[in-house]
VEXRONU-797766 format. One line per field, with one value per residue: residue number from 0; x, y, z of N, C-alpha, C in turn. Coordinates in Angstrom, 3 decimals, decimal comma, padded with zeros to 6 digits. Layout:
BEGIN
num <- (NUM / ...)
nc1 <- (X / ...)
nc2 <- (Y / ...)
nc3 <- (Z / ...)
cac1 <- (X / ...)
cac2 <- (Y / ...)
cac3 <- (Z / ...)
cc1 <- (X / ...)
cc2 <- (Y / ...)
cc3 <- (Z / ...)
% end
This chain:
BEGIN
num <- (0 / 1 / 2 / 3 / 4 / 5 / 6 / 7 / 8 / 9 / 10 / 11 / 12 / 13 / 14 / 15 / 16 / 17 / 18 / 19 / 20 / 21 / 22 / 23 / 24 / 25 / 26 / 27 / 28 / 29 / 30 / 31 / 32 / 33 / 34 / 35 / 36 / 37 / 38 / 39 / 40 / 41 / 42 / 43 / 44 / 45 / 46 / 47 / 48 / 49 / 50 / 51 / 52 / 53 / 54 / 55 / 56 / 57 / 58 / 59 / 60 / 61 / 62 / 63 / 64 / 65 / 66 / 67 / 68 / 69 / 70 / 71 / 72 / 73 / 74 / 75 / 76 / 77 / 78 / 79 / 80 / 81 / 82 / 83 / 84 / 85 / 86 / 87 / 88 / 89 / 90 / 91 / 92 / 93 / 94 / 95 / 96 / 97 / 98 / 99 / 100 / 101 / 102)
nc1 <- (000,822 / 001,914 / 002,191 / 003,744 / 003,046 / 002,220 / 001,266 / -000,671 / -002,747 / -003,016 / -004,080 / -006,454 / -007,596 / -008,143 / -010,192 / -011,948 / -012,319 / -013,342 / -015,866 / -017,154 / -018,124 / -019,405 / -021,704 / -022,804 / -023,562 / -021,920 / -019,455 / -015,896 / -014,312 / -014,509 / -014,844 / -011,991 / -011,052 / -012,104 / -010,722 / -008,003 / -006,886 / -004,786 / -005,480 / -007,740 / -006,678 / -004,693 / -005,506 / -007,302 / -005,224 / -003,807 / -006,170 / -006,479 / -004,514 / -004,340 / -007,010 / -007,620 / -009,364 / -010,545 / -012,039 / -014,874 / -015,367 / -015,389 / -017,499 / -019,785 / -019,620 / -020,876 / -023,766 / -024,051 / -024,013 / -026,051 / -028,182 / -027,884 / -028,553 / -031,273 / -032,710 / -032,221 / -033,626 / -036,356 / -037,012 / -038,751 / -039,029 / -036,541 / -034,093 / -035,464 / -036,066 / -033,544 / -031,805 / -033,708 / -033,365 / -030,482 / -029,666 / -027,030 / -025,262 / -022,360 / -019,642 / -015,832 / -013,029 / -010,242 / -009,247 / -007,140 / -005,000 / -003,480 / -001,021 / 000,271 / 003,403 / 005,956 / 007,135)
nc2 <- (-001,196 / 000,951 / 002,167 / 002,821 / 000,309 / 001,251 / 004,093 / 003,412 / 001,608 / 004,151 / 005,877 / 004,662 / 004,309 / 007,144 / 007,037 / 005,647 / 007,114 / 009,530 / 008,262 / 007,664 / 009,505 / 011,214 / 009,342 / 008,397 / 008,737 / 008,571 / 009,531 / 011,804 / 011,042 / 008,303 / 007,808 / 007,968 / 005,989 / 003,927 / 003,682 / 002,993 / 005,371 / 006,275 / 008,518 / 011,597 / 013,632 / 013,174 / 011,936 / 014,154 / 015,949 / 014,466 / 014,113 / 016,484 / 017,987 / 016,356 / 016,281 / 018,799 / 020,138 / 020,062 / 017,305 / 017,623 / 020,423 / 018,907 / 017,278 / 018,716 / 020,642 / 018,784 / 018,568 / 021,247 / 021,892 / 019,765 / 021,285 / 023,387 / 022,608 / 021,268 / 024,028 / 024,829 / 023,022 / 023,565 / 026,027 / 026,060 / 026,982 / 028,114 / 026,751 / 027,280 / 030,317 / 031,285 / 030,198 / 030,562 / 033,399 / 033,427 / 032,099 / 032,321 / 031,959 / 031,563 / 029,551 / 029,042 / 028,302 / 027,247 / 023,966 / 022,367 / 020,419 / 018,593 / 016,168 / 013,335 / 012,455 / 009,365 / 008,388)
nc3 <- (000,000 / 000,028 / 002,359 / 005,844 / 008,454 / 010,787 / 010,226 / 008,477 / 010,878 / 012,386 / 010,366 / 010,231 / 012,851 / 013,196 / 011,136 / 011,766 / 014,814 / 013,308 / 012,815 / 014,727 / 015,879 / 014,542 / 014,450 / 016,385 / 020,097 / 021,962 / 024,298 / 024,458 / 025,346 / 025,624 / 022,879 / 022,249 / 023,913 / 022,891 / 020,427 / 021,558 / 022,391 / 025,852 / 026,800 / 027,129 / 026,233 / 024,889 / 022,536 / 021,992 / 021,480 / 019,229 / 017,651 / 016,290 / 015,300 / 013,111 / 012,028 / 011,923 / 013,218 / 016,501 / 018,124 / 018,981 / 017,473 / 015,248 / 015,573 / 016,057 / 013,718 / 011,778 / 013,050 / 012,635 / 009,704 / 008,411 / 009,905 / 008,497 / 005,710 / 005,942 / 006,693 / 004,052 / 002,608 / 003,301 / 001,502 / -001,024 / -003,581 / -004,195 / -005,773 / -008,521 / -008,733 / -008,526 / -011,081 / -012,882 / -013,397 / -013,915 / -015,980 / -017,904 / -016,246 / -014,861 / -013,390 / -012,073 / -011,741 / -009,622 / -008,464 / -006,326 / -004,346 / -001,749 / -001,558 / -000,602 / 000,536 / -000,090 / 002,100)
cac1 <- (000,000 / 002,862 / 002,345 / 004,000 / 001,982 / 002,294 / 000,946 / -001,741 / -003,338 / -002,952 / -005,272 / -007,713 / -008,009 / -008,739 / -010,963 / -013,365 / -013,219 / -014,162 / -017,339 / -018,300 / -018,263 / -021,179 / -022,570 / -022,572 / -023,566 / -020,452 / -018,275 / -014,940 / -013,425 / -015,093 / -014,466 / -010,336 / -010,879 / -012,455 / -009,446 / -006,771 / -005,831 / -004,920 / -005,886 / -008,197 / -005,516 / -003,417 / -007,129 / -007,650 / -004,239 / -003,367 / -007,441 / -006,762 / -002,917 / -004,265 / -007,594 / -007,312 / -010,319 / -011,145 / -013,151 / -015,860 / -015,536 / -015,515 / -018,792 / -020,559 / -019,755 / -021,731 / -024,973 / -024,424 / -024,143 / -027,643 / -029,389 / -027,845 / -028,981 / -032,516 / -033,245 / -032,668 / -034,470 / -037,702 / -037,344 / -039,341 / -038,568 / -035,370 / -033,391 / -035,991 / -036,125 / -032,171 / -031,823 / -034,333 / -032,670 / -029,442 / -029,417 / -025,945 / -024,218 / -021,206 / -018,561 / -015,371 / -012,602 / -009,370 / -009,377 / -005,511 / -005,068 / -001,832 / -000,364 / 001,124 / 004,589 / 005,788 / 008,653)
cac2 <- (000,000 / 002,250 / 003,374 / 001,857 / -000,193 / 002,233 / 004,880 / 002,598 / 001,694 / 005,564 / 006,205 / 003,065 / 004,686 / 008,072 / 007,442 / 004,681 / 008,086 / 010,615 / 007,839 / 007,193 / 011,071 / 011,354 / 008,247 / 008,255 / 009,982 / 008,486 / 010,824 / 011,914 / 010,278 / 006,679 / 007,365 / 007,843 / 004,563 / 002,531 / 003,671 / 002,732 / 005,777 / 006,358 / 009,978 / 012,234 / 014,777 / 012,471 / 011,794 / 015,490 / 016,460 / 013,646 / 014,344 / 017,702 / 017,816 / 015,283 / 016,676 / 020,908 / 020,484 / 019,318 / 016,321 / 018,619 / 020,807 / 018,110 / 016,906 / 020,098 / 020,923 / 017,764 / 018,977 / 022,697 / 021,408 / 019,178 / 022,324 / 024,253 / 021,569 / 021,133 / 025,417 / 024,708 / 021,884 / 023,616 / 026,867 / 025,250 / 027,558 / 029,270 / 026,601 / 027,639 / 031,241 / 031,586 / 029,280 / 030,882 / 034,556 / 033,319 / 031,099 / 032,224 / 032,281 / 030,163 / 028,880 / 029,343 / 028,221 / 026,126 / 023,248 / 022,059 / 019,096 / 018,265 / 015,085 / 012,635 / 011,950 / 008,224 / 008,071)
cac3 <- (000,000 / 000,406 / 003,615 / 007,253 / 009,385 / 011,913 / 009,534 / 008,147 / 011,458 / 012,792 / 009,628 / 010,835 / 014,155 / 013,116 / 010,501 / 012,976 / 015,724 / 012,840 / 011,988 / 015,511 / 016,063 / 013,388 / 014,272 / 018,244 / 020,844 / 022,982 / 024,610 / 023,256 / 026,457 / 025,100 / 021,560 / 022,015 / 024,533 / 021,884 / 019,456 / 021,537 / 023,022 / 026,842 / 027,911 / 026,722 / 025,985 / 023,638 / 021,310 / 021,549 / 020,828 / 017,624 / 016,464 / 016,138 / 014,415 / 011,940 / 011,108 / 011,921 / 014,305 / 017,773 / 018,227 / 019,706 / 016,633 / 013,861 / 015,563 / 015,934 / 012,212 / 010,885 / 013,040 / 012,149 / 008,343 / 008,831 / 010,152 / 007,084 / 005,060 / 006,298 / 006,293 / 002,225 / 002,372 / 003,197 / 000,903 / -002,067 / -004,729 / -004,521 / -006,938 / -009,665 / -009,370 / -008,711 / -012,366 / -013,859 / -013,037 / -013,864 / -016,904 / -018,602 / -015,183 / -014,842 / -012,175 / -012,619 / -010,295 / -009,792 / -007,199 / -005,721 / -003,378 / -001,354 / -002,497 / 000,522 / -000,532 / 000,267 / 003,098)
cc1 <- (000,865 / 003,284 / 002,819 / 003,033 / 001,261 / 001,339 / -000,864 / -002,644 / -003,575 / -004,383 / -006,641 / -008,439 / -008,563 / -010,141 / -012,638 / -013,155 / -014,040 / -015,775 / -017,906 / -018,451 / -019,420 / -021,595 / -023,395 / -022,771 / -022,677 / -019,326 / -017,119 / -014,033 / -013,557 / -014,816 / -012,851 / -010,494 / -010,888 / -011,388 / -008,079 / -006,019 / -006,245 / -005,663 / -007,016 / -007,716 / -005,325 / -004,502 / -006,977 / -006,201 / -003,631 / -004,612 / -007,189 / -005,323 / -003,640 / -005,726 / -007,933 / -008,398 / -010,465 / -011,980 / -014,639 / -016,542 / -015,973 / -017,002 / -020,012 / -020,948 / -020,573 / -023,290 / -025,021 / -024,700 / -025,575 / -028,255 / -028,885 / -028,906 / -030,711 / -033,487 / -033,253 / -033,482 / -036,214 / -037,858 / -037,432 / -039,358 / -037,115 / -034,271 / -033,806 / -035,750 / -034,414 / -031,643 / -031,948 / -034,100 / -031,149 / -029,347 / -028,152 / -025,068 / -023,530 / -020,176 / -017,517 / -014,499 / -010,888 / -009,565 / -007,731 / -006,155 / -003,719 / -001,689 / 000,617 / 002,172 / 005,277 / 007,226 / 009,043)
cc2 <- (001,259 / 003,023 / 002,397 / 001,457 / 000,486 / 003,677 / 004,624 / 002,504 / 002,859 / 005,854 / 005,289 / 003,955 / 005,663 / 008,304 / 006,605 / 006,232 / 009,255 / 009,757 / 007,720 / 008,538 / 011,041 / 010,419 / 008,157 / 009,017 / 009,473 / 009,840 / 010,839 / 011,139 / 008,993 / 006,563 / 007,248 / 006,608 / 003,737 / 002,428 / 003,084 / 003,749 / 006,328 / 007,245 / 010,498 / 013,284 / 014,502 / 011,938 / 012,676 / 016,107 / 015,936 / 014,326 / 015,475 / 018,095 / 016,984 / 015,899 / 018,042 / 020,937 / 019,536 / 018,306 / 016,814 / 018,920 / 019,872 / 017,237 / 017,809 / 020,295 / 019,903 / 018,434 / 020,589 / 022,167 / 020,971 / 020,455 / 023,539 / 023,706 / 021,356 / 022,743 / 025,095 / 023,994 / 022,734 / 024,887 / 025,973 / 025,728 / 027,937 / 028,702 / 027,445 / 029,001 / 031,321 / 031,022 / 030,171 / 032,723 / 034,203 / 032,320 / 031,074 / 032,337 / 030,676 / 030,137 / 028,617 / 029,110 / 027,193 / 025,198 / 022,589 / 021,045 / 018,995 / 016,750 / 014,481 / 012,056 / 010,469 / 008,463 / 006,891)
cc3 <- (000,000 / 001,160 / 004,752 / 007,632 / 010,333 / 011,526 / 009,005 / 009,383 / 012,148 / 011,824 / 009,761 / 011,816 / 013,548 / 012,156 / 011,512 / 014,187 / 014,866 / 012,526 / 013,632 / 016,103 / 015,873 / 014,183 / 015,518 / 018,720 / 022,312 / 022,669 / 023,927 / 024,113 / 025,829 / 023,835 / 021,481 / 022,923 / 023,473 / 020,735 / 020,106 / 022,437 / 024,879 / 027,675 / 026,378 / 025,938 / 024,832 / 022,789 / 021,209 / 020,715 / 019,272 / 016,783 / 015,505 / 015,329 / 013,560 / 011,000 / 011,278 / 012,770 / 015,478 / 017,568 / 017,898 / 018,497 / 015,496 / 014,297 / 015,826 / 014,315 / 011,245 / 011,647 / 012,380 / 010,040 / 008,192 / 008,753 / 008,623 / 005,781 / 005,322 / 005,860 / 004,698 / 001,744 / 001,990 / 002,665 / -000,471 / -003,536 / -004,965 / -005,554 / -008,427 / -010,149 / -009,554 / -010,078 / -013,295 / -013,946 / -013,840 / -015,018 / -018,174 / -017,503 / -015,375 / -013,922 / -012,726 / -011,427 / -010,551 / -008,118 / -006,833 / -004,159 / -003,272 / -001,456 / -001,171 / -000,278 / 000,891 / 001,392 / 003,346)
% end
């Protein structure tokens, strides 16, 4: 796969606490247990170096998203008229991605 073992299961762990985040309403104390790690600290401190937000944060931001998500839900026109206002508009953009290089 290209990547250490060590590296490999690191990405195991983190990606099973970012799903039982969403998924769970276990604490952040119980979700770094069920991964493996000792303290609360040393979850909060790796979660957060690896994915730029707090536990806390990265499970906040999925309900704040939802409730974003839901307010659009129930305005029942606004794709149509915004479309139908806008029918030579266009998007226009570049997208860049960082690239893990193999050690």
């Amino acid at each position: 796969m290209g990547l250490s073992p060590l590296y490999y299961v690191s990405s195991l762990r983190l990606q099973k606490a970012k799903d039982l985040l969403l998924s769970t309403n276990l604490t952040i104390r119980d979700i770094g247990t069920e991964i493996g790690k000792q303290s609360l600290g040393t979850f909060t401190t790796r979660f957060t170096e690896k994915v730029g937000v707090t536990p806390s944060q990265f499970r906040n931001s999925m309900m704040q998203a939802d409730n974003r998500l839901r307010s659009l839900q129930e305005l029942t026109d606004w794709c149509e008229l915004y479309f139908l206002s806008n029918q030579y508009a266009s998007i226009a953009g570049t997208v860049q991605g960082a690239f893990l290089s193999k050690v």
